[in-house]
SEPA-859239 format. One record per residue (C-alpha): x, y, z; residue number from 1. Coordinates in Angstrom, 2 decimals. Example, Ala and Ser with C-alpha at 12.3 -4.5 7.8 and 13.67 -1.06 7.14 Angstrom:
REM SEPA-859239
PT        x        y        z    n
PT    12.30    -4.50     7.80    1
PT    13.67    -1.06     7.14    2
***
This chain:
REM SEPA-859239
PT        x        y        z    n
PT     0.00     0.00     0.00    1
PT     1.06     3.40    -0.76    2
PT     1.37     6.78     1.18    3
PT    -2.27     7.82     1.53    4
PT    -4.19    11.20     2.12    5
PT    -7.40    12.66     2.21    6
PT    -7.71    12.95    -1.50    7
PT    -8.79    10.43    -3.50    8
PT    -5.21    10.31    -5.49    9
PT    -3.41    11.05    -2.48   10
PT    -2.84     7.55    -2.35   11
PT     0.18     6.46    -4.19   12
PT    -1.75     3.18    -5.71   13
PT    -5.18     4.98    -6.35   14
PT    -2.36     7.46    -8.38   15
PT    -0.83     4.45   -10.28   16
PT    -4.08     3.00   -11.27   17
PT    -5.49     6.50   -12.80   18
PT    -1.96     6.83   -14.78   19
PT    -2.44     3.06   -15.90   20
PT    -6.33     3.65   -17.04   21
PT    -5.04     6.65   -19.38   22
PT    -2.45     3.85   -21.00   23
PT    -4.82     1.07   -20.87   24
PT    -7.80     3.32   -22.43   25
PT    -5.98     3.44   -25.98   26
PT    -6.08    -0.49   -26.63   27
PT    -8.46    -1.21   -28.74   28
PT   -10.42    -3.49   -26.62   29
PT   -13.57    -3.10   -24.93   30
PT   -15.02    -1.36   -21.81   31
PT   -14.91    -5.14   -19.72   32
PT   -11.56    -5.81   -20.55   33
PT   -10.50    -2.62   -19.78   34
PT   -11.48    -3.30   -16.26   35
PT    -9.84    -6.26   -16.28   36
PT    -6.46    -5.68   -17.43   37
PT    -6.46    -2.84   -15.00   38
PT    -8.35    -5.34   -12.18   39
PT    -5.68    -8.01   -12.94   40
PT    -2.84    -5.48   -12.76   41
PT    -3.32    -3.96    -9.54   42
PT    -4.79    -6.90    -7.70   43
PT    -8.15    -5.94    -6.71   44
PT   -11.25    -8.07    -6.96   45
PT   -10.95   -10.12    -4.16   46
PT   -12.27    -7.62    -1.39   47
PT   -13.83    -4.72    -2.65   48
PT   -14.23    -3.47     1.05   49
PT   -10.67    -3.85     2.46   50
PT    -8.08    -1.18     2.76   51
PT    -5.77    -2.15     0.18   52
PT    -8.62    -2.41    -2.57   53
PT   -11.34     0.32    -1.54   54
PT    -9.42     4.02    -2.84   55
PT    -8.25     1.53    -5.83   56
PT   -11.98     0.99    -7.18   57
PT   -12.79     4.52    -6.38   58
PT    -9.92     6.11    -8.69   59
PT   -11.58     3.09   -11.41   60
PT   -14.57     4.96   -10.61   61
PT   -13.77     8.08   -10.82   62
PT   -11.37     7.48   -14.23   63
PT   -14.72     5.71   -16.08   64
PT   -16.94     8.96   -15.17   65
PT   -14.40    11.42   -15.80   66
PT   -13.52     9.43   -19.33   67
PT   -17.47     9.52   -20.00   68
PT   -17.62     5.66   -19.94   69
PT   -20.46     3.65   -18.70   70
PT   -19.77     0.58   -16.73   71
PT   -22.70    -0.31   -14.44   72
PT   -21.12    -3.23   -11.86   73
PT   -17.92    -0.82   -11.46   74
PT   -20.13     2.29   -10.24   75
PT   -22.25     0.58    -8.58   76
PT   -19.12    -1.39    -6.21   77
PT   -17.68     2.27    -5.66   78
PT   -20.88     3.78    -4.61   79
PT   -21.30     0.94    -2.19   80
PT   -17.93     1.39    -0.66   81
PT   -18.70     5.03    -0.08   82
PT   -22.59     5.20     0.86   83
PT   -21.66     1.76     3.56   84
PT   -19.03     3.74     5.02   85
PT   -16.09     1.11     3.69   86
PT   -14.09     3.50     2.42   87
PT   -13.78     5.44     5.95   88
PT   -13.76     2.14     8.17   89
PT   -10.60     1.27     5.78   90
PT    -9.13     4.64     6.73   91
PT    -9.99     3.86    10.76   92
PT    -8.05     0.74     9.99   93
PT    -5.01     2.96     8.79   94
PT    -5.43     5.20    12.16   95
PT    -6.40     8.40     9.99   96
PT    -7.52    11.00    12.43   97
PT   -11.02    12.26    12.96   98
PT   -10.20    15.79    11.53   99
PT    -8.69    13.71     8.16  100
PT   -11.63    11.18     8.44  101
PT   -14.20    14.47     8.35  102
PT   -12.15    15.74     5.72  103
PT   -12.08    12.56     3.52  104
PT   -15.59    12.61     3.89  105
PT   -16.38    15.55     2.20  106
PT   -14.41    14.07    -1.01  107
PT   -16.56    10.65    -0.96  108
PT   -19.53    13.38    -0.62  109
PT   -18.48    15.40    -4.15  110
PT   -17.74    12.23    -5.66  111
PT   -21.18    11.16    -4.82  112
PT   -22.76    14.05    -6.11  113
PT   -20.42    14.22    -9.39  114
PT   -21.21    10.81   -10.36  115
PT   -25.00    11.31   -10.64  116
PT   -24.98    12.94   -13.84  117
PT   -22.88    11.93   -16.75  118
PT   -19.88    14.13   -16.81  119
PT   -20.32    17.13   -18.53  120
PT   -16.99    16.91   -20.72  121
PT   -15.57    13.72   -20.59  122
PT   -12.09    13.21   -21.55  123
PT   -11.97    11.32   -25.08  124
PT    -9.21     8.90   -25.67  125
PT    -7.50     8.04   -29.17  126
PT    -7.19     4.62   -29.82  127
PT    -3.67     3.21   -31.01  128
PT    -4.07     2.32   -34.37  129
PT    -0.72     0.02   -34.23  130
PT     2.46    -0.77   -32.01  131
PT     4.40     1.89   -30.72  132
PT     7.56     3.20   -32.50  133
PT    11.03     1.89   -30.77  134
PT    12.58     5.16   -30.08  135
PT    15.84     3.02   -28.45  136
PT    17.48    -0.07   -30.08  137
PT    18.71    -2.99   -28.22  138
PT    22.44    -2.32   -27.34  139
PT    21.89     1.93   -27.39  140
PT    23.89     3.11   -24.92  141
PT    23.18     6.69   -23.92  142
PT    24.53     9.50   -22.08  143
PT    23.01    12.48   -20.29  144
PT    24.75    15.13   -17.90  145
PT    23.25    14.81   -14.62  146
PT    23.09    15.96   -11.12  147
PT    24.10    13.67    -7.86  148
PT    23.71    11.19   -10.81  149
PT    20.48    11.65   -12.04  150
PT    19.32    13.64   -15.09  151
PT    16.83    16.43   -15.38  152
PT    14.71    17.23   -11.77  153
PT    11.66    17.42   -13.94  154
PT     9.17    17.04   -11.48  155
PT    10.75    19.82    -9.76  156
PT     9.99    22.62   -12.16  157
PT     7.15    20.96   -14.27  158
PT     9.17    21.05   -17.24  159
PT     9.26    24.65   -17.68  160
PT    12.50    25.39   -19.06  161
PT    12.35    28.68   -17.33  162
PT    13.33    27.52   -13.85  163
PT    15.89    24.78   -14.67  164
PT    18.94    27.13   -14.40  165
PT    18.70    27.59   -10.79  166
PT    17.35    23.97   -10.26  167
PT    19.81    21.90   -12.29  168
PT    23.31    22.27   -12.14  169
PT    24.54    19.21   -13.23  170
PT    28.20    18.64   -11.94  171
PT    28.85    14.71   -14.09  172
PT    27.59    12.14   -16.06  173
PT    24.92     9.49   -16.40  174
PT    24.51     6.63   -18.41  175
PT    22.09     3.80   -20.17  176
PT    22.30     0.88   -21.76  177
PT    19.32    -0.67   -23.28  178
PT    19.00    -4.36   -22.37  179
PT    16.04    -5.54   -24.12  180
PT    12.83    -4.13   -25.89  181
PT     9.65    -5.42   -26.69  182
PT     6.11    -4.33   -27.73  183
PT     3.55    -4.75   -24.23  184
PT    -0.48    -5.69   -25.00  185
PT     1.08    -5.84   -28.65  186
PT     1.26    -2.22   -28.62  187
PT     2.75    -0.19   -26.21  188
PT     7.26     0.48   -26.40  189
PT     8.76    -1.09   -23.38  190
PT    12.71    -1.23   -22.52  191
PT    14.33    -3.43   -20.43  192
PT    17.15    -1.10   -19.19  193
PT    20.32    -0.87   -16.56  194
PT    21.59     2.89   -15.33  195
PT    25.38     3.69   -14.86  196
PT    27.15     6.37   -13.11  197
PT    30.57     6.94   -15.13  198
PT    33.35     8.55   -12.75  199
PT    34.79    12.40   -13.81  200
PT    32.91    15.37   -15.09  201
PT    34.06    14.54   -18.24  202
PT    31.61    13.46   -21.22  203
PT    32.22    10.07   -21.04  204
PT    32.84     7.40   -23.76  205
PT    31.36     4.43   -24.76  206
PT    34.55     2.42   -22.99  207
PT    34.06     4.17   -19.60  208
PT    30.58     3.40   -19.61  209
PT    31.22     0.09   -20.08  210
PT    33.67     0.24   -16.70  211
PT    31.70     2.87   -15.15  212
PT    29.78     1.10   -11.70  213
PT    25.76     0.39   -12.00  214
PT    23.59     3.04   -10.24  215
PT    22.28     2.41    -6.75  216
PT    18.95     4.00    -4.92  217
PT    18.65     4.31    -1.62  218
PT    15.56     4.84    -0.12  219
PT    13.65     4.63     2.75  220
PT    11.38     1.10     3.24  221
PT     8.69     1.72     6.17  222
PT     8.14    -0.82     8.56  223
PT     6.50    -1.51    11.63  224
PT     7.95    -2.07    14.50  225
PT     6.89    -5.47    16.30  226
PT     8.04    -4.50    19.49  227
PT     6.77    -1.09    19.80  228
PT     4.20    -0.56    17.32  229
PT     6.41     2.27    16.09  230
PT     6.28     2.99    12.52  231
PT     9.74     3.48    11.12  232
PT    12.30     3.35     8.55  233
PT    15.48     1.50     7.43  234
PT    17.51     1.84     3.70  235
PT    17.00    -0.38     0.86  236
PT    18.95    -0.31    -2.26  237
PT    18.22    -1.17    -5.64  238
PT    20.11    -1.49    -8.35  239
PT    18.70     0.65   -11.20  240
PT    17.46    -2.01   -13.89  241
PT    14.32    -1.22   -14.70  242
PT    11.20    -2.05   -17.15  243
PT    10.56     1.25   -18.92  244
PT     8.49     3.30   -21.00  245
PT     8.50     6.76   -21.99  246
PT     5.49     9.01   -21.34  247
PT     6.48    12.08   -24.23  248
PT     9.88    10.70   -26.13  249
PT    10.69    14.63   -27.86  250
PT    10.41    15.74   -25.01  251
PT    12.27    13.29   -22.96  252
PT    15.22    13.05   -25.00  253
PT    15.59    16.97   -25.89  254
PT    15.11    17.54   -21.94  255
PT    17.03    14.99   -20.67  256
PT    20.11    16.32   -23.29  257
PT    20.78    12.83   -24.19  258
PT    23.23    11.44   -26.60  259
PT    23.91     8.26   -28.05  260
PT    27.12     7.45   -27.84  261
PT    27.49     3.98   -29.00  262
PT    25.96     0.51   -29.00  263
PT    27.22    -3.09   -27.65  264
PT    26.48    -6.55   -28.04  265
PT    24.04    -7.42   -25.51  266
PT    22.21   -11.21   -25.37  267
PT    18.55   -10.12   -23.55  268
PT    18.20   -13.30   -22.37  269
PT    20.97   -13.12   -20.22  270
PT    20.15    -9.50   -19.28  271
PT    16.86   -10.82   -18.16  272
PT    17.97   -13.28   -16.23  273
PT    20.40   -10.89   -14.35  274
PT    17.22    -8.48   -13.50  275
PT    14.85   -10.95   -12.23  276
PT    14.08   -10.15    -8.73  277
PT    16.70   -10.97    -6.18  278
PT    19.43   -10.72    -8.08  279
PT    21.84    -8.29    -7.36  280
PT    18.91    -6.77    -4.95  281
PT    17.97    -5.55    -8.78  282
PT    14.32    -3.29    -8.92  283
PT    13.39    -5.11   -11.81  284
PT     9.61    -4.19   -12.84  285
PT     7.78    -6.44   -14.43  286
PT     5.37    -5.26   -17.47  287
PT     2.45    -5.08   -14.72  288
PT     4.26    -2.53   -12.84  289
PT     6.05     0.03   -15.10  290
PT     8.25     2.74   -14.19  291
PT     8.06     5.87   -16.70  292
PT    11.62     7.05   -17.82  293
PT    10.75    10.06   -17.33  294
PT    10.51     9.39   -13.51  295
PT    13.85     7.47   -13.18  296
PT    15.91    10.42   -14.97  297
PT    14.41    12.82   -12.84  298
PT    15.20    11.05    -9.08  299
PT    17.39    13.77    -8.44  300
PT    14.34    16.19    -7.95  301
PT    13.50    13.67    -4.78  302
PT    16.83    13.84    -3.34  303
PT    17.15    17.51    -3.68  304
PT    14.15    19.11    -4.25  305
PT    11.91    18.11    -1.71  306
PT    12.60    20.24     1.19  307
PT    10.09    19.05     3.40  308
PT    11.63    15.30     3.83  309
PT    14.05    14.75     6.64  310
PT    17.41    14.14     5.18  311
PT    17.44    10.33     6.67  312
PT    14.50     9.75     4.40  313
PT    15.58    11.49     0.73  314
PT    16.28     9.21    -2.08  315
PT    19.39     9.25    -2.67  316
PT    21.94     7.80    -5.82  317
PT    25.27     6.51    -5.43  318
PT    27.52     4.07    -7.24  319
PT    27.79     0.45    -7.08  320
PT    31.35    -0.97    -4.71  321
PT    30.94    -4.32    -6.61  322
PT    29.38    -4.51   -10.06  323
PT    30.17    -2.36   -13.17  324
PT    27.55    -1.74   -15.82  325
PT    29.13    -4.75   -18.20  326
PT    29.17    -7.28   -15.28  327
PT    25.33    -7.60   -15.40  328
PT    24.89    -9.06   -18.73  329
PT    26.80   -10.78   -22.14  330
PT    27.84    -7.39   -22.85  331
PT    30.59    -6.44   -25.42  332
PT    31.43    -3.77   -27.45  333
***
């Protein structure tokens, strides 16, 4: 389960799902296999009314009304939750306070009252007449200039070119290598890929990225105390292998100030096998659960854009002691 809030896409999985529905809207499938790709996908079904499943059929909900599309048995589950008071007992369960709970209230109250009337200009979705175009080839590698090793804080300036000056100073290098690629559904561009951090300031080449040491996130994994009941927190690291797509490509790449400097010989099969979960501690996400690239060049606005974190909780990036970027697959240039 993700952070959660009074708002309805406060939730970090509730925020997932309506990101997803926007993706999964463009197949060209119908309206009941829409919901359950998405259903499938994030695991809900099973118990409309617990905590983990109740904001996730709400944001399914709220994405069908807002999208002007009619699906009965899924408005009908979400009104349920709200007008039996599910949705708030799920939020008692989470110990939200009664000032939040009165709050959160008044949300399930405008949803209510929104969803009684078709919505007045529903978002209209384009179909995807055919598979994505690859924008990356298997074996790219690409470089970017970055800052405490991650590219462009987009997040922290929503894109507007204006403000990156005093928000992005970059001071080295980054680096990609694309590991696999394949089309997901049949349609949509996805990448299996690994992140480097070369050493120097320097613009590195395609031999140094080669040598330079896989990227490493730390961040903070919440747990509960058994002991004390205490919520806290404790580092985890990943290495940055990821499942990928890319959200706007122009943009990305002209943004990001990529450059491809060179491709290797890379065997996918072996690069898969490398990523799988547990290996290497590797965050490898599986088609189900995507990361955007967007979001993993821009980690740097996490680390040092979010002033209200305590520092013992930022993300931050660092280089891996024990594996370079060729170590993890039958990579050769």
């Amino acid at each position: 389960m993700g952070a959660w809030d009074t708002g309805l896409y406060d939730n970090d999985d509730a925020a997932d799902l309506r990101d997803a529905f926007k993706e999964v809207a463009k197949l060209p499938i119908d309206t009941d296999e829409l919901i359950e790709r998405l259903a499938t996908r994030f695991g809900i079904g099973k118990n409309p009314f617990d905590e983990d499943e109740v904001d996730l059929w709400l944001a399914l909900a709220e994405q069908l009304h807002r999208h002007g599309i009619d699906h009965a048995p899924t408005m009908a589950q979400a009104r349920t939750i709200i007008s039996d008071g599910h949705d708030l007992e799920a939020k008692r369960v989470l110990e939200m306070s009664e000032a939040d709970l009165r709050r959160r209230a008044k949300v399930l109250d405008k949803l209510l009252a929104t969803w009684s009337a078709p919505h007045p200009k529903p978002k209209r979705v384009k179909k995807i007449p055919g598979p994505e175009k690859f924008l990356f080839e298997v074996g790219d590698v690409w470089a970017y200039p970055s800052m405490d090793g991650a590219a462009h804080p987009f997040s922290a300036y929503n894109f507007d070119p204006k403000a990156e000056p005093s928000l992005f100073q970059p001071d080295g290098w980054g680096a990609m290598v694309v590991l696999d690629r394949w089309h997901q559904d049949g349609f949509y561009a996805r990448y299996l890929i690994a992140l480097a951090m070369p050493e120097g300031t320097e613009r590195p080449t395609l031999e140094t990225v080669l040598r330079a040491p896989l990227q490493v996130m730390e961040e903070p994994e919440f747990y509960i105390d058994e002991q004390t009941d205490e919520l806290l927190h404790r580092p985890r690291h990943n290495m940055m292998i990821f499942t990928a797509h890319i959200r706007t490509p122009s943009r990305v790449i002209k943004g990001w100030r990529a450059e491809r400097i060179g491709t290797v010989s890379v065997d996918p099969d072996a690069a898969r096998a490398i990523a799988a979960p547990g290996v290497l501690a590797a965050s490898f996400l599986a088609p189900g659960g995507l990361a955007s690239m967007e979001h993993l060049l821009s980690l740097s606005s996490f680390a040092n854009h979010n002033d209200f974190e305590p520092e013992d909780q930022r993300v931050r990036m660092f280089r891996s002691p024990d594996y370079a970027l060729s170590d993890i697959a039958a990579i050769a240039a």
